[in-house]
N, CA and C of each residue as an Amber inpcrd file, in Angstrom:
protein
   324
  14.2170000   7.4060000   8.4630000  13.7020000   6.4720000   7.4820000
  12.1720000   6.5320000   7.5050000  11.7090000   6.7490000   5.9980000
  10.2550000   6.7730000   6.1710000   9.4400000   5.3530000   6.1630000
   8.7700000   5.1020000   6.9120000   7.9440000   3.7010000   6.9020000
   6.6590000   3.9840000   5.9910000   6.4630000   3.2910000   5.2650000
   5.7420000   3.1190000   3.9870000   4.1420000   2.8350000   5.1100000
   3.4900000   3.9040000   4.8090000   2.1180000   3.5840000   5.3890000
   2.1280000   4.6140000   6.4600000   2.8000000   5.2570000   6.5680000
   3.1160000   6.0090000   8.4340000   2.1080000   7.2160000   8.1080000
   2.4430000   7.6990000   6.8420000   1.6330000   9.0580000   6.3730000
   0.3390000   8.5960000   6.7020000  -0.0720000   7.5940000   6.0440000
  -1.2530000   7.2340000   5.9640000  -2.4270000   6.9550000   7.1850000
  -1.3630000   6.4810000   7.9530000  -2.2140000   6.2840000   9.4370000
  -2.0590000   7.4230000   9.9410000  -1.3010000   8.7550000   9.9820000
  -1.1950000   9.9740000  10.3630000  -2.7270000  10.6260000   9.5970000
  -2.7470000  10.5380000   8.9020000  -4.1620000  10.9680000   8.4790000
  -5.4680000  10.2570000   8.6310000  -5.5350000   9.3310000   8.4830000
  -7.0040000   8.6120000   8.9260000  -6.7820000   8.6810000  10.4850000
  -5.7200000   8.5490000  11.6360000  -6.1640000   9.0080000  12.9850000
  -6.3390000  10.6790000  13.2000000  -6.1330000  11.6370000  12.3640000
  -6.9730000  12.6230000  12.2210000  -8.4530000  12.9530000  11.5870000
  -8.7500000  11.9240000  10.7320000  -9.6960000  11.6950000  10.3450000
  -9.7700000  12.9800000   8.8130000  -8.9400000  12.2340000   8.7280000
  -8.9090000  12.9250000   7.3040000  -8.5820000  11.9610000   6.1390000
  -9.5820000  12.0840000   5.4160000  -9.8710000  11.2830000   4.2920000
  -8.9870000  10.5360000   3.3260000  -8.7360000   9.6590000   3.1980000
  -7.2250000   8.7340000   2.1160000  -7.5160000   8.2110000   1.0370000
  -6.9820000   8.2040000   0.1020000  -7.2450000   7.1500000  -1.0710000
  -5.8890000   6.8710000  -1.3780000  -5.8590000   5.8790000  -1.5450000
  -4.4000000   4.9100000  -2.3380000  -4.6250000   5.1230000  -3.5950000
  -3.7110000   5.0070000  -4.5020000  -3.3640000   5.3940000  -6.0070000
  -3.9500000   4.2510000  -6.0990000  -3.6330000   2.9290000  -5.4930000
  -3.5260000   1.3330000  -6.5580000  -4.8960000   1.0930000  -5.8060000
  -5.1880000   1.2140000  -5.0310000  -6.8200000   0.7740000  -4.4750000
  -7.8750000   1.4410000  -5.8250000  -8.3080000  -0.1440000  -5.7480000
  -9.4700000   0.3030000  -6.9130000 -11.1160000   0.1620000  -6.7260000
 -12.2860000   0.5250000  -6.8610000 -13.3260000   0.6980000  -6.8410000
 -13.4740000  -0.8590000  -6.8590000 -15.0050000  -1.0570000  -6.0160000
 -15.4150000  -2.6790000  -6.3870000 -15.9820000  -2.6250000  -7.6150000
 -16.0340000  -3.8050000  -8.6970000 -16.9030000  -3.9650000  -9.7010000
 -18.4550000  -3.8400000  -9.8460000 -19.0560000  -2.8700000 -10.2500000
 -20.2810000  -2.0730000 -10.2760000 -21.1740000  -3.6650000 -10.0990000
 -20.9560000  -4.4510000 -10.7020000 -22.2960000  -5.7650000 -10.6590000
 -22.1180000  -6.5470000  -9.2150000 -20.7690000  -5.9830000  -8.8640000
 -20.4880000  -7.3320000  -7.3740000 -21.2780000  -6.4610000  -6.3390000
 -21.2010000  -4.8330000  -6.2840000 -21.9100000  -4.1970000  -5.3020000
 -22.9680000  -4.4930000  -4.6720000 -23.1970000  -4.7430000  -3.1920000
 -24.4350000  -5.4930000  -2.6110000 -25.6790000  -4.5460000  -2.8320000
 -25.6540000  -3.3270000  -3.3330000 -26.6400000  -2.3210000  -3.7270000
 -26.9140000  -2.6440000  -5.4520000 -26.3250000  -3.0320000  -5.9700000
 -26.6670000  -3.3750000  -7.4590000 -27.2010000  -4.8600000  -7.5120000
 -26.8910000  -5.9280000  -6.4500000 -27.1410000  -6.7050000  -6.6600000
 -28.6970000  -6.6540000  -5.4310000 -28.9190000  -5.9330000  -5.3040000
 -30.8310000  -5.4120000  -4.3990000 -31.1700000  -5.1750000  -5.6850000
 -31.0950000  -4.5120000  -6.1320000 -31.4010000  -4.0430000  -7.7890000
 -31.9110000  -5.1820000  -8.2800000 -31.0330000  -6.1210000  -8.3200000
 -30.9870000  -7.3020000  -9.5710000 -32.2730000  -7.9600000  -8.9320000
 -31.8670000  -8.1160000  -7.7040000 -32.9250000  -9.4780000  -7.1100000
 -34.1550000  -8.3960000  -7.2630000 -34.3500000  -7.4870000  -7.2140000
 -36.1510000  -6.8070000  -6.9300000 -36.8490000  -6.9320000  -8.4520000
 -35.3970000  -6.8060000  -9.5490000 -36.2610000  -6.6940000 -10.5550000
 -36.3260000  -8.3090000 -10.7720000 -35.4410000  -9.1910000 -10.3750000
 -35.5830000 -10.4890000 -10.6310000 -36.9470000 -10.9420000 -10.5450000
 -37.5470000 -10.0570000  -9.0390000 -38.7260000 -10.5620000  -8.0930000
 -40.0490000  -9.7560000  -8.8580000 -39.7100000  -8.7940000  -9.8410000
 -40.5160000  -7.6510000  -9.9430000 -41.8370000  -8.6220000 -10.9600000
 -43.2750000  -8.2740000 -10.6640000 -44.2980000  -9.2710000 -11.3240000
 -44.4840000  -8.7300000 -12.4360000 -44.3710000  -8.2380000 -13.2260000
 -44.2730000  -8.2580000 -14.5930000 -43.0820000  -8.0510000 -15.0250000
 -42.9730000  -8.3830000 -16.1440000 -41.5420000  -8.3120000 -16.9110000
 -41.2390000  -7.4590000 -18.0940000 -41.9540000  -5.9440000 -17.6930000
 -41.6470000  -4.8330000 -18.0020000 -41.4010000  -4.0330000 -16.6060000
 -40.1780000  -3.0830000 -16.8240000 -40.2110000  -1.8010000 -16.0140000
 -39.6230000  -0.6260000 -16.7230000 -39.8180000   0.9020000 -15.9310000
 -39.3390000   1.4870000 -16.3420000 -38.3660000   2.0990000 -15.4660000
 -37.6370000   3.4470000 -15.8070000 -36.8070000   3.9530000 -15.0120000
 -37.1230000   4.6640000 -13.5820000 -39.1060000   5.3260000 -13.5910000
 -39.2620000   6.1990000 -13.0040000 -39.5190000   4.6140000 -12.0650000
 -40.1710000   3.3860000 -12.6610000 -40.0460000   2.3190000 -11.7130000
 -38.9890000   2.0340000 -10.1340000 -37.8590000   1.9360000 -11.0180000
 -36.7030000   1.8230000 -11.0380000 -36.4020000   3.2300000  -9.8670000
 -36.5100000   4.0610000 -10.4170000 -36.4510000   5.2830000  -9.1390000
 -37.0790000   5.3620000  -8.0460000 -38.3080000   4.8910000  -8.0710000
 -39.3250000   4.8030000  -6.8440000 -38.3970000   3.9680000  -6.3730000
 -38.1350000   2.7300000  -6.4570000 -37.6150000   1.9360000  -5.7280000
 -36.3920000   1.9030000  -5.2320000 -35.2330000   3.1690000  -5.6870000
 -34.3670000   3.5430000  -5.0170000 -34.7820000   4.4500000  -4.2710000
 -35.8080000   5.5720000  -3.8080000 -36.0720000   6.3350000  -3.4850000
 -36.3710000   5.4030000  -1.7280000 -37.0340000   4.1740000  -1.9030000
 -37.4540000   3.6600000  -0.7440000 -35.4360000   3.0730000   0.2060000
 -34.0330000   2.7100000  -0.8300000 -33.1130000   3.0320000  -0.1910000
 -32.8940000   3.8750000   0.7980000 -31.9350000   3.0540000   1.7140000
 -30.8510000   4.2180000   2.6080000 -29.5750000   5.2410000   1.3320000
 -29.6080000   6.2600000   2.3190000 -28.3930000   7.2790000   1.2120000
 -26.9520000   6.4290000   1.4450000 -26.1940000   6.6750000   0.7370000
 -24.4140000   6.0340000   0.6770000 -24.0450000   6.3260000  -0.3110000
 -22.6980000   6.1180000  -0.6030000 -21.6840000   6.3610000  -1.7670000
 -21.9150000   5.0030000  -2.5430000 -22.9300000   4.2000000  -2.3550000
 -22.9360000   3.2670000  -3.4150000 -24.4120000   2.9230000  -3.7570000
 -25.1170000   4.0520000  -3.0980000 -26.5690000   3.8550000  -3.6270000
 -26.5720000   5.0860000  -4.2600000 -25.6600000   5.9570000  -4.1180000
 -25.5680000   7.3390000  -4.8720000 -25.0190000   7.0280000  -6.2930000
 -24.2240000   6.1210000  -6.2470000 -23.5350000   5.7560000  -7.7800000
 -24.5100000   4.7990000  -8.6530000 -25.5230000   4.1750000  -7.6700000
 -26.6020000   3.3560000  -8.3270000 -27.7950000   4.2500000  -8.9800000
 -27.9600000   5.4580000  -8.4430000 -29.0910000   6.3610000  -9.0060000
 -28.3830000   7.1010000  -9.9610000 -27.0170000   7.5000000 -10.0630000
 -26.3160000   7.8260000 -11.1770000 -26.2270000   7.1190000 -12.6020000
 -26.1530000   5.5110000 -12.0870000 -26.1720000   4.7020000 -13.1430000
 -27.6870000   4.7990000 -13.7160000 -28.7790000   4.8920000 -12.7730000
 -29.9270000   4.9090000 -13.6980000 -30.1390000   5.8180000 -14.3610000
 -29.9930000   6.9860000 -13.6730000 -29.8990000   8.3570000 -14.8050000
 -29.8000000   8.5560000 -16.1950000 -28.4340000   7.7390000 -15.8910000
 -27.8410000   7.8830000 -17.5620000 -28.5930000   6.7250000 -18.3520000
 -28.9960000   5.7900000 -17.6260000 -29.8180000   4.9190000 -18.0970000
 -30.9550000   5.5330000 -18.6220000 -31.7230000   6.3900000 -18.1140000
 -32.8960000   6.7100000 -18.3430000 -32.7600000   7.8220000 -19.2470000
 -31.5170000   8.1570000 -19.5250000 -31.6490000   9.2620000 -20.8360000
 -31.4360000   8.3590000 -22.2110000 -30.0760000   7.3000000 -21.5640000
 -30.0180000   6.3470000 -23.3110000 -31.1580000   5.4730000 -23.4070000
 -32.1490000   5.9440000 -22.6260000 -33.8410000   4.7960000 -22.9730000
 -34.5040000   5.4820000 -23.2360000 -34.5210000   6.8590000 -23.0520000
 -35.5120000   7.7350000 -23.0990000 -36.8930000   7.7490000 -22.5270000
 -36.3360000   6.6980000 -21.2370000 -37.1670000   6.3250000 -19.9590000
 -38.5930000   5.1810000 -20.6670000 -37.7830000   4.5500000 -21.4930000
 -38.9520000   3.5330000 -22.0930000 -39.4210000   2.3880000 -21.3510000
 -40.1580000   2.0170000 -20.9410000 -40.6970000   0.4500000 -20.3340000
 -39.9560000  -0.5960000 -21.4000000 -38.7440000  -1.2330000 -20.6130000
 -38.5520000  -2.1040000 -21.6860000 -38.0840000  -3.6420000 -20.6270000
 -38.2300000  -4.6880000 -20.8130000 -38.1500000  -5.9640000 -20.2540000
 -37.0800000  -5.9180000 -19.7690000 -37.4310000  -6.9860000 -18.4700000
 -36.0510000  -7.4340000 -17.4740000 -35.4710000  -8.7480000 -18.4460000
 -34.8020000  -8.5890000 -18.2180000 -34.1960000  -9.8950000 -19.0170000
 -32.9120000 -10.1470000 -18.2310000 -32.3240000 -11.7330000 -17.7640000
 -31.5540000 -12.5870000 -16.5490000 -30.6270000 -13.6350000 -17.8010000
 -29.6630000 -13.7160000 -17.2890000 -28.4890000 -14.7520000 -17.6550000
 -27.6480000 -14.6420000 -16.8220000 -26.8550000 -16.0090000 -16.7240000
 -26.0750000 -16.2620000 -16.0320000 -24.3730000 -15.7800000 -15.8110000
 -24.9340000 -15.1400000 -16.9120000 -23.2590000 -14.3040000 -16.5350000
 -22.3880000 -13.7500000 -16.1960000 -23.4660000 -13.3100000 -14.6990000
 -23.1350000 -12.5230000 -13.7590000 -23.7110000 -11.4090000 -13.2430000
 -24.1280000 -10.5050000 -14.6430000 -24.7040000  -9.3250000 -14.9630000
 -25.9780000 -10.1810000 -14.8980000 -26.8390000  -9.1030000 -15.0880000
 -28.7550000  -9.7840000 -15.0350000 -28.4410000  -9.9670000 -16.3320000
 -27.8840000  -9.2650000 -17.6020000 -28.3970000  -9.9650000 -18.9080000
 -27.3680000  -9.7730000 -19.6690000 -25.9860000  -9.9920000 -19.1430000
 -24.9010000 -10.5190000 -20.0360000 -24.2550000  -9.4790000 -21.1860000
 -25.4610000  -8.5610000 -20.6600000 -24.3030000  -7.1140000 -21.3670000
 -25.5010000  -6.8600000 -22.0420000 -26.6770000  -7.4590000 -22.4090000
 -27.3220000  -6.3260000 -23.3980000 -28.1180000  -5.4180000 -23.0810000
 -28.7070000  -4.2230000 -23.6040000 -29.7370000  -3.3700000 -22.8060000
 -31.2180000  -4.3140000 -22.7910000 -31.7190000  -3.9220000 -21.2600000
 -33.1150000  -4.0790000 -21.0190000 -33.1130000  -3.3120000 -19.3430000
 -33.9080000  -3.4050000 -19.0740000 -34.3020000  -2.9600000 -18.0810000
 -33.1720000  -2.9280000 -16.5730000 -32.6110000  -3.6520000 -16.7060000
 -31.5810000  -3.9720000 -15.4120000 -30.4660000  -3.7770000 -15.7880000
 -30.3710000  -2.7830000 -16.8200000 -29.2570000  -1.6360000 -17.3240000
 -27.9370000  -2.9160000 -18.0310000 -26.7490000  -2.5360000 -18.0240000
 -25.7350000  -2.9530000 -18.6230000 -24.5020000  -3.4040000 -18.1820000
 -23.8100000  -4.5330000 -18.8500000 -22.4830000  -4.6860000 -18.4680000
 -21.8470000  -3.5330000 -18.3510000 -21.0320000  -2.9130000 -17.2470000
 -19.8500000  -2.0230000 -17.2120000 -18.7090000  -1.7850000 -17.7550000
């Protein structure tokens, strides 16, 4: 009889890498690396930035699989801006600005 999970611990005590089908990614805005993001530009003294901004200041990050997906997100950010200085803008909706473009990128 197979025990549901047995495979699974057979491989992570080899140290070999797992993913579950139903395990899902955390939500890009709950990430404690997106939300450094939020608070620096929250904190940032003017209320314009740009992307290469925005890059310096990941550049001063540690590397990970979720500061790697955060410089990905700016990327693409910085091509649909065409790397423009454009305002931080904050609401309460979770996201820094409730889904629209400005500077602290977009609802997901």
């Amino acid at each position: 009889m197979e025990v549901p999970g047995a495979g699974e611990e057979l491989l992570r005590a080899n140290h070999i890498p797992v993913q579950m089908a139903d395990e899902e990614a955390p939500h890009f805005w709950r990430l404690r690396e997106t939300q450094a993001l939020v608070e620096w530009l929250r904190a940032h003294e003017t209320k314009l930035v740009d992307t290469g901004a925005i890059g310096r200041w990941l550049d001063l990050q540690s590397a990970g699989p979720w500061w790697s997906l955060l410089r990905e997100a700016v990327a693409g950010y910085e091509i649909e801006t065409g790397a423009a200085e454009l305002p931080i803008a904050t609401s309460s909706s979770g996201s820094p600005n409730g889904g629209a473009r400005c500077a602290a990128g977009s609802q997901d």
